[in-house]
DRENRO-180894 format. One record per atom (N, C-alpha, C): x negated, y negated, z negated; residue in three letters. Coordinates in steps of 0.02 Angstrom, whole numbers, plus 50000, padded with zeros to 5 digits. Atoms other than C-alpha are relative to their C-alpha. Layout:
N
XYZALA...
***
This chain:
255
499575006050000UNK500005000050000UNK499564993850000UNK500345006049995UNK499394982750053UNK500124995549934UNK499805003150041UNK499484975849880UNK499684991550018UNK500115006749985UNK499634955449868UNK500004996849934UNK499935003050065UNK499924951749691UNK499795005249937UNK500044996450052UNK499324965549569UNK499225003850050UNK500484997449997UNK497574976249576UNK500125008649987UNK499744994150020UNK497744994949552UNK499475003650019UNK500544993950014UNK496185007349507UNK500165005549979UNK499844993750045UNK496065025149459UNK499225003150005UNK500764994950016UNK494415033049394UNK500205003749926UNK500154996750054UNK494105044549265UNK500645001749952UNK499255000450043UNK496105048049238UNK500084995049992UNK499395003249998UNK496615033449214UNK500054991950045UNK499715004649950UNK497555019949306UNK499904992449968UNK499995010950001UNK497144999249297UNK500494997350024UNK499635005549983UNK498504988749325UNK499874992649983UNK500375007150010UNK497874971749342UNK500464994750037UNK499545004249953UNK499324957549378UNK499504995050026UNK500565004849954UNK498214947949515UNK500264993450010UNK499805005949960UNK498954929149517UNK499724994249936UNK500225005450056UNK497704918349401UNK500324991450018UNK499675006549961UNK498174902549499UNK500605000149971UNK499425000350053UNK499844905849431UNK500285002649954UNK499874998550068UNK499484909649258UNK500245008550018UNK499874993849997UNK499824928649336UNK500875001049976UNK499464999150000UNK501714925049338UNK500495002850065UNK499784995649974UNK502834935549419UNK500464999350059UNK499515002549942UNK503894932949585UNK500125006550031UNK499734991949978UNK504844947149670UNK499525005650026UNK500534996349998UNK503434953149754UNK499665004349960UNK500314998850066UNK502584954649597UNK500245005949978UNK499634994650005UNK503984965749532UNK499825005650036UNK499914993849957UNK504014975949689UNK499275004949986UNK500554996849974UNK502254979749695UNK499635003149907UNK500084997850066UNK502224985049497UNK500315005650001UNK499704995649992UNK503654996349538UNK499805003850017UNK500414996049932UNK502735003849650UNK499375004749959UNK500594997250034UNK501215005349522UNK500095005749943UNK499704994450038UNK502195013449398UNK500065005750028UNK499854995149961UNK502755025249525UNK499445004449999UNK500694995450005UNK501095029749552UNK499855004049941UNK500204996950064UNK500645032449383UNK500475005849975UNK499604994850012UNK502065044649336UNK499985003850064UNK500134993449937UNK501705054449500UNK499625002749995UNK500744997549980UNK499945055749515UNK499675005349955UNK500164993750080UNK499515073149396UNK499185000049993UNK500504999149986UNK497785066749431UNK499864992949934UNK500005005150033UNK498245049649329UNK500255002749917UNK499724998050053UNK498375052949138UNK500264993649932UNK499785007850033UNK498425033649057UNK499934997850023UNK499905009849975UNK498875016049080UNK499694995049984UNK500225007150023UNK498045001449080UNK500424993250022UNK499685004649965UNK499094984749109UNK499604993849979UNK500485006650011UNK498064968049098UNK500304996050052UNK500025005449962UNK498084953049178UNK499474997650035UNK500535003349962UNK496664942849284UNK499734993249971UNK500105006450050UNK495764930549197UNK499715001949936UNK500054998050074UNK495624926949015UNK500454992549979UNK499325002750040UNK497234913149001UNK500605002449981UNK499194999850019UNK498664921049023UNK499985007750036UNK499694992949982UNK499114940249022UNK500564998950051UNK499534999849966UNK500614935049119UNK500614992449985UNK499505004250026UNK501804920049125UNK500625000650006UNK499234999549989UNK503254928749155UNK500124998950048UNK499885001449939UNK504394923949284UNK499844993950038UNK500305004849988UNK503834913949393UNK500534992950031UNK499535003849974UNK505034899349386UNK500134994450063UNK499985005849952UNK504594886449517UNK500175006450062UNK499794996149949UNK504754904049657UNK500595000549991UNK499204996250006UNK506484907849565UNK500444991250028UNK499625005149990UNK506944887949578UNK500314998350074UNK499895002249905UNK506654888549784UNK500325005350032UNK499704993949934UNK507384905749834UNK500355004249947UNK499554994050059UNK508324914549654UNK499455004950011UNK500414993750017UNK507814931349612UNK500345006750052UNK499494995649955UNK508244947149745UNK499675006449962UNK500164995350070UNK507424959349613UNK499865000549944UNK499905000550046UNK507924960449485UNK499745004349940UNK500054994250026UNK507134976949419UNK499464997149938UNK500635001750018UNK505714971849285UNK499585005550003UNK500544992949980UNK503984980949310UNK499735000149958UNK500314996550046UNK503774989649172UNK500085005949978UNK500024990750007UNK503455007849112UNK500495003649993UNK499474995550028UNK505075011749023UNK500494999350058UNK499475001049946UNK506255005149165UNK499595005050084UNK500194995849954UNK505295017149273UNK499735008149959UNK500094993749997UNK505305032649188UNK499215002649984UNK500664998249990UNK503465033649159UNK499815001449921UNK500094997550074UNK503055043849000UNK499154999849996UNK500565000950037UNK501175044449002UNK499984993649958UNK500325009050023UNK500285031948906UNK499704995150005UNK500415003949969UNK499945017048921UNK499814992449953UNK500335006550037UNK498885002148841UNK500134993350023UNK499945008450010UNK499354983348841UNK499154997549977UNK500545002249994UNK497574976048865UNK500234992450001UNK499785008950005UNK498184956448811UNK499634997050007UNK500455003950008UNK497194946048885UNK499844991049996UNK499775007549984UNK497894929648868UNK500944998049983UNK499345002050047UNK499734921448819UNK500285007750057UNK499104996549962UNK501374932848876UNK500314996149987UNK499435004350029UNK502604924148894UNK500745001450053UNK499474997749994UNK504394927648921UNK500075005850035UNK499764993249971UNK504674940649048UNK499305004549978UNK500614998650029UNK502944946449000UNK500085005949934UNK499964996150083UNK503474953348845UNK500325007450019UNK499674991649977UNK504384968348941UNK499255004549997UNK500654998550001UNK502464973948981UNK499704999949910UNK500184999450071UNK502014971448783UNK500315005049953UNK499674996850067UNK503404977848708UNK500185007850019UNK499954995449972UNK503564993948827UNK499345003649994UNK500734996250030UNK501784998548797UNK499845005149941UNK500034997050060UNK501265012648675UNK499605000149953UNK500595001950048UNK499715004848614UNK499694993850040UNK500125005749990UNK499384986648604UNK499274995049968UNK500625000950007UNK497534979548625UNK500074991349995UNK499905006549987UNK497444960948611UNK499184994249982UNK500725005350032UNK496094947248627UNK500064995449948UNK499775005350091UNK495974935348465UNK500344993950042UNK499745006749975UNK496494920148585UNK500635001550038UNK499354998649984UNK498034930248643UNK500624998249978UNK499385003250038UNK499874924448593UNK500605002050037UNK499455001449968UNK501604928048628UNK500464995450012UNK499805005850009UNK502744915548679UNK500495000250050UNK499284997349959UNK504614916248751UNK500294994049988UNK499585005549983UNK505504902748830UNK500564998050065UNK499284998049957UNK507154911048905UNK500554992850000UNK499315007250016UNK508174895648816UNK499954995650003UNK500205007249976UNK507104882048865UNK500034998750061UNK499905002249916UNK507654885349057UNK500575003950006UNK499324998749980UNK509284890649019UNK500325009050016UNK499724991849990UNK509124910849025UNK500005003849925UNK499934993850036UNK509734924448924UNK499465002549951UNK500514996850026UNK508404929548785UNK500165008149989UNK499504993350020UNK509174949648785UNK499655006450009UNK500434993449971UNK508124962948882UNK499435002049958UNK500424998550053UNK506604960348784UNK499924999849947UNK499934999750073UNK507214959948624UNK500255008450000UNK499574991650002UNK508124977948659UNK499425001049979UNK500684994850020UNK506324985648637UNK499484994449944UNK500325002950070UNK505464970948505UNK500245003049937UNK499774997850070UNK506704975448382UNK500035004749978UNK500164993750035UNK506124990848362UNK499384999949994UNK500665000250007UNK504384985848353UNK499644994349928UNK500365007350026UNK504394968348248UNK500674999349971UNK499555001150052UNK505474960748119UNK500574995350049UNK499475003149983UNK507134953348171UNK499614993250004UNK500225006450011UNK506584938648098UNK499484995250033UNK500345004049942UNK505284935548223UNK499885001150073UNK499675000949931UNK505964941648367UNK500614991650002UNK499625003950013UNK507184926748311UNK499524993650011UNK500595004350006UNK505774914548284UNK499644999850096UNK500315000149966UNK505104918048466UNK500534997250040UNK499355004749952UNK506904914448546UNK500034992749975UNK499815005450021UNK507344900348437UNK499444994050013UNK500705006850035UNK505804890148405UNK499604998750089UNK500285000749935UNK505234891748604UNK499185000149992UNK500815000049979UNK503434887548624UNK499744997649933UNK500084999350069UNK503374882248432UNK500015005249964UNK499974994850047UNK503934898848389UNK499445006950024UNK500574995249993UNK502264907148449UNK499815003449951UNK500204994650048UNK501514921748395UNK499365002250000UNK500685000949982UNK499574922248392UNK499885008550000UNK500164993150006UNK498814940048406UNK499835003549925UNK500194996650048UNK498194940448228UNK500675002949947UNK499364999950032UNK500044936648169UNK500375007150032UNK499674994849966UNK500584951248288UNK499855007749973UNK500264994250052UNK499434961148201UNK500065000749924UNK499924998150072UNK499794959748053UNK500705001849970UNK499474999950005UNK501624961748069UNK500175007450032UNK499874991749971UNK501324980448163UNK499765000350075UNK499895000249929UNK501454975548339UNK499605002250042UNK500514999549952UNK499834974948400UNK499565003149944UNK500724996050035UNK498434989348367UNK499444998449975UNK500655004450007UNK496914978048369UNK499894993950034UNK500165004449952UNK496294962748403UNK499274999849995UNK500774999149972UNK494624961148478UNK499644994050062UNK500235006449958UNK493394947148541UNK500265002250103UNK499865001449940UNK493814941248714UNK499665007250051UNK500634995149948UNK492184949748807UNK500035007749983UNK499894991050020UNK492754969048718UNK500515001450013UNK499344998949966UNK494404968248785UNK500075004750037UNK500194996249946UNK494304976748935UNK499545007449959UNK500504993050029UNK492924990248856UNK500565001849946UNK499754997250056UNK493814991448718UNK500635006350017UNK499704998249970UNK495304996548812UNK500125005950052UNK500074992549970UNK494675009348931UNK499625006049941UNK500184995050056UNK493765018648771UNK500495002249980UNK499664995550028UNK495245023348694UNK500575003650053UNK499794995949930UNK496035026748878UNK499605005149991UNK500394997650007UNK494555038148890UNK500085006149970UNK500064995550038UNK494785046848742UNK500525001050007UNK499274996650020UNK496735049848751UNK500055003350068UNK499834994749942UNK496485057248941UNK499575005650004UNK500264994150049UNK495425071848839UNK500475004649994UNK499594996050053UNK497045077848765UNK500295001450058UNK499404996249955UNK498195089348852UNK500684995750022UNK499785003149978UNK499165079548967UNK500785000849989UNK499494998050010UNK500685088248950UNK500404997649919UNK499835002450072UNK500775086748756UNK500124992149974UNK499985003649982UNK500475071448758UNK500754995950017UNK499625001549988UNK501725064948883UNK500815002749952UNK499344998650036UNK503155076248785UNK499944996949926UNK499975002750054UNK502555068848626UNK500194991250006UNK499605006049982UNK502775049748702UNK500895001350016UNK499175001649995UNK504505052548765UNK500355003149957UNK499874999150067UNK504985061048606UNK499944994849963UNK499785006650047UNK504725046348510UNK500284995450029UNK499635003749972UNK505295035248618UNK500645001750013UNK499175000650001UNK507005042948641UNK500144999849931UNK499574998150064UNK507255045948472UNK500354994149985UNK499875007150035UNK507325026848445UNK500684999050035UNK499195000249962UNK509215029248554UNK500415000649980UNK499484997850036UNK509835037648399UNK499674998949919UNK499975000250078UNK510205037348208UNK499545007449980UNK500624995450031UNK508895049148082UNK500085006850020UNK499944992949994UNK509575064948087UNK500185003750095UNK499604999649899UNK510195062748301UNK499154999750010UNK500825002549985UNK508135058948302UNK499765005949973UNK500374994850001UNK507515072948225UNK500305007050038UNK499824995149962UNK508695084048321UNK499384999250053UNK500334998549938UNK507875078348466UNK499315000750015UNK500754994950010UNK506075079848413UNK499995006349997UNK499954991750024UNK506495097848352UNK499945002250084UNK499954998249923UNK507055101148539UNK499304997950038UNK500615000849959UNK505435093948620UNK499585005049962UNK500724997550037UNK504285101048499UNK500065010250003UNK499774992649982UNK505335120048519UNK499715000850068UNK500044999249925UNK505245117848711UNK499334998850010UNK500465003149992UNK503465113348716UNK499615007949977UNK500124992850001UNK502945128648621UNK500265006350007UNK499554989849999UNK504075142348680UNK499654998150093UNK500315001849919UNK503435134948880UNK499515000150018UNK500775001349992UNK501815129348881UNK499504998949987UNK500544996650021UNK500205137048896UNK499544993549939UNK500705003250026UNK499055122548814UNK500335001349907UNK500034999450077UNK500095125548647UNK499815003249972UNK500194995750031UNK499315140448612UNK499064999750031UNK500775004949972UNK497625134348720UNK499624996649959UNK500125004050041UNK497405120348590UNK499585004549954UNK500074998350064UNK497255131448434UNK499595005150020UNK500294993849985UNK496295146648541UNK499154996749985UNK500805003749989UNK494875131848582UNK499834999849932UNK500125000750048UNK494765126948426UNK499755004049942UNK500334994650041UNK494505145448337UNK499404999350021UNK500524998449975UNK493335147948461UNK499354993849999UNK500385007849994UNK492495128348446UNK499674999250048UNK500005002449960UNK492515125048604UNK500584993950034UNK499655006249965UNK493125110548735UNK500775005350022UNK499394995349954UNK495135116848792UNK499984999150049UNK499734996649922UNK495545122048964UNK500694998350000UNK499265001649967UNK497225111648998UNK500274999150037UNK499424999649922UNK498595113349123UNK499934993550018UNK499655005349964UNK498705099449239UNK500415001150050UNK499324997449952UNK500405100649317UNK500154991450036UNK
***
């Protein structure tokens, strides 16, 4: 694919997504969308791809969201946002923050399963300062971050920022880490999680992630069911624990 707005690598298992539009703060215009869609796609296809990386270009702005001056001259004709969960894509994948998010942006943050952030990173949502809906990306904050400052990020607009250390310290974000370790930092623990049996893995992400669809006991049903189906199916569950008598590296399925 002739990409025009996003970057897309694959070495060593895993996949780079890099939104390519520093000039504009790496904000998003349909294109943009399309050609994310697209990347996702990849990534949940490719049995060759085992994690995600999503970053931005630069070191201002992870993403500015939508990109309002394209939506002011022509609306929006996709509507889809490009991010992991709205595509089905269960591996994992890292939020490499390298700079503000801001509003649509936060789909990419808050859809992520492990969130890296530079110290000069920040979130910052300003749906109600141009008149849109704050709704989509709160569905998945408020299961990550306190009401109270998912509230704070709608209400307060560009006052109600959220710096990376505050993100971290509230759950959100895994680590924060100087500017220049970003990136490294980021493919190291890529690295090490496309080690693990790919399979397990993926059924262990979308296991937690659905559970969050239902109340405690509707949630551990449905762990029970992944975690049954996982070892009554397939080979690496009994692979895992063979390597390990034996202390050696495992031999895992890639399907």
């Amino acid at each position: 694919m002739d990409l025009k707005r996003i970057l897309f690598d694959v070495s060593d298992h895993v996949a780079t997504i890099t939104i390519n539009r520093p000039e504009r703060l790496n904000a998003t215009d349909d294109l943009a969308r399309s050609e994310l869609g697209w990347a996702w796609g990849q990534v949940r296809d490719d049995p060759d791809i085992r994690v995600a990386i999503i970053t931005g270009a630069g070191d201002r702005a992870f993403c500015a969201g939508q990109d309002i001056k394209a939506t002011a001259e022509g609306g929006i004709r996709n509507k889809v946002p490009g991010s992991r969960l709205h595509h089905n894509v269960w591996k994992p994948v890292i939020c490499a923050l390298n700079g503000m998010a801001v509003g649509g942006a936060l789909h990419q943050v808050a859809d992520a399963d492990l969130i890296i952030a530079a110290e000069h990173a920040e979130l910052i949502d300003t749906h109600l300062q141009v008149g849109n809906v704050f709704a989509l990306e709160p569905a998945v904050l408020l299961r990550r971050m306190p009401l109270s400052m998912v509230m704070q990020l709608a209400l307060m607009t560009k006052d109600g920022r959220i710096s990376a250390q505050r993100g971290y310290d509230i759950g959100l974000i895994n680590e924060v880490v100087p500017s220049d370790r970003l990136q490294e930092r980021a493919r190291e623990i890529a690295l090490s999680i496309a080690k693990l049996s790919p399979a397990t893995v993926q059924t262990s992400i979308k296991a937690m992630w659905t559970s969050l669809d239902v109340g405690l006991h509707a949630a551990h049903d449905v762990a029970y069911r992944y975690v049954l189906q996982h070892q009554m199916t397939h080979p690496d569950y009994r692979e895992g624990m063979v390597a390990f008598a034996e202390k050696r590296e495992p031999r895992w399925v890639v399907e």
